[in-house]
N, C-alpha and C positions, 0 to 999 in steps of 0.2 A: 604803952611805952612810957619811961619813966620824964620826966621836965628834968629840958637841957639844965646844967648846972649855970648859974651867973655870970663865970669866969670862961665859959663854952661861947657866949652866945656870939664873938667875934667869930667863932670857927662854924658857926651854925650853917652856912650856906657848902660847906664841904659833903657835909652826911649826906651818903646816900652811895650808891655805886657808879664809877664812871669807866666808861670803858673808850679807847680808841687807839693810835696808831703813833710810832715814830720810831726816830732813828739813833742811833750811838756810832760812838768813833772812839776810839784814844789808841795812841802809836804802838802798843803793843797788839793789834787785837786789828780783822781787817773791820770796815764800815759795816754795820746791819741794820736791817728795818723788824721792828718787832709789835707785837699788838699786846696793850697795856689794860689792867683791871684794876681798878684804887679801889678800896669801899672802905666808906668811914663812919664808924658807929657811935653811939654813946649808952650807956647806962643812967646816964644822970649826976656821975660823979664829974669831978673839975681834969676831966680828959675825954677825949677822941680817940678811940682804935684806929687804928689804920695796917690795912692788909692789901700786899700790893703782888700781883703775879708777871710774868711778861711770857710771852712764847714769837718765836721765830715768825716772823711775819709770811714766809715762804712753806716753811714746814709744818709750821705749828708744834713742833719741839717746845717741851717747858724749858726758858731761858733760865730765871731769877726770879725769887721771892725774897718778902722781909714783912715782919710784921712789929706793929709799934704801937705807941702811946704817945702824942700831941697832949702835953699837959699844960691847961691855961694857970698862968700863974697869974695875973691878973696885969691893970697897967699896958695894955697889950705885947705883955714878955710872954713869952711861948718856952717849952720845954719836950725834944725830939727824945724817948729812946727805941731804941727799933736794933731789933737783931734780923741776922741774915742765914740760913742755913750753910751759905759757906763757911762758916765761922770768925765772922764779923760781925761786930757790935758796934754804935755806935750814941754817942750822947750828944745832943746838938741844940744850943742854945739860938732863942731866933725874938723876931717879933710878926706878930700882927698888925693889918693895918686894911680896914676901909678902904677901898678906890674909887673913884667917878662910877664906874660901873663891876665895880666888883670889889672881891679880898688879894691881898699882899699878903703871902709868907715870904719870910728869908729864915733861913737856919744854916749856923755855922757849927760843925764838929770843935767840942768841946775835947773830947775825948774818945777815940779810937782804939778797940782793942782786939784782939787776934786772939783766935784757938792757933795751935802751933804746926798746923798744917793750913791754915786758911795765906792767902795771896797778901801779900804787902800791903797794905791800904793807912796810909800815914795824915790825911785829912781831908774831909767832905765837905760841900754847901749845895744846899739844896735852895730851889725856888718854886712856891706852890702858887699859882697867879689865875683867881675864877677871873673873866671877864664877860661881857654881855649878860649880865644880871639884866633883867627885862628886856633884851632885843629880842625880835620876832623868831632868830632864831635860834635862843636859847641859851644859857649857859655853856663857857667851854673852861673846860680846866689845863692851864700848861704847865708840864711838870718837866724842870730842869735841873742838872746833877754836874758837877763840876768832882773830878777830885782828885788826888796826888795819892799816885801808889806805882806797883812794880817799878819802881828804879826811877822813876817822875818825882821829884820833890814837889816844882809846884802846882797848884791846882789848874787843872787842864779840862775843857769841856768836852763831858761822858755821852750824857743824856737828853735828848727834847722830846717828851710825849704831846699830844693834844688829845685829850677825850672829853666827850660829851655826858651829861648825867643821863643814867638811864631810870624808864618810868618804872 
């Protein structure tokens, strides 16, 4: 496998595949629980892949996908773009950051763009939070999604997942 790029080595503790469980709301749409799949890769260049699945926690219906690129810009400024097969795009500027026992992402939608059948989506923020870096039991990754669309102007909370790294 190729050495992480210099400008990566903040995002270094993401790599790998994490899977686990949570739930969403927003006023259009009733409450669901769904089971979540992150895996994040590299090549060695100054980014992160990132490919994310969800299915119905009940059913196991595929919910939602998107897949992207986390580009270290250095300085700990981060750069999101990630398309969705609904026909949503998104550009999301953020930063990185160290914690006591883990990583801080924040990413805010720069820019939001629609194919002309995809659903309204007027702006996003995302928050990627590992915590328990060395506790006994293990890293967990929370993954939360805030964001203003069908007829919601302002940003409204979507999304909280919690998954573990798998070996």
């Amino acid at each position: 496998m190729a050495e992480l790029h210099p400008h990566c080595v903040p995002l270094a503790p993401l790599l790998g595949t994490w899977q686990g469980g949570g739930t969403g709301q927003y006023p259009t749409i009733d409450d669901f629980s769904y089971t979540e799949e992150l895996t994040f890769g590299h090549v060695g260049k100054p980014f992160v892949s990132m490919i994310q699945r969800t299915r119905n926690a009940v059913t196991g219906e595929p919910l939602h996908s998107e897949a992207g690129y986390l580009r270290a810009v250095g300085d700990g400024q981060i750069e999101l773009s990630l398309a969705q097969p609904s026909g949503v795009t998104e550009i999301c500027l953020g930063t990185v950051r160290t914690t006591a026992d883990g990583l801080a992402i924040e990413l805010a939608s720069e820019h939001v763009a629609l194919t002309p059948t995809a659903k309204e989506v007027t702006s996003v923020r995302r928050e990627l939070s590992i915590v328990g870096i060395g506790s006994s039991k293990g890293p967990r990754l929370v993954s939360e999604l805030w964001m203003a669309a069908v007829g919601h102007g302002e940003l409204l909370h979507h999304l909280r997942g919690e998954l573990t790294l798998q070996a």
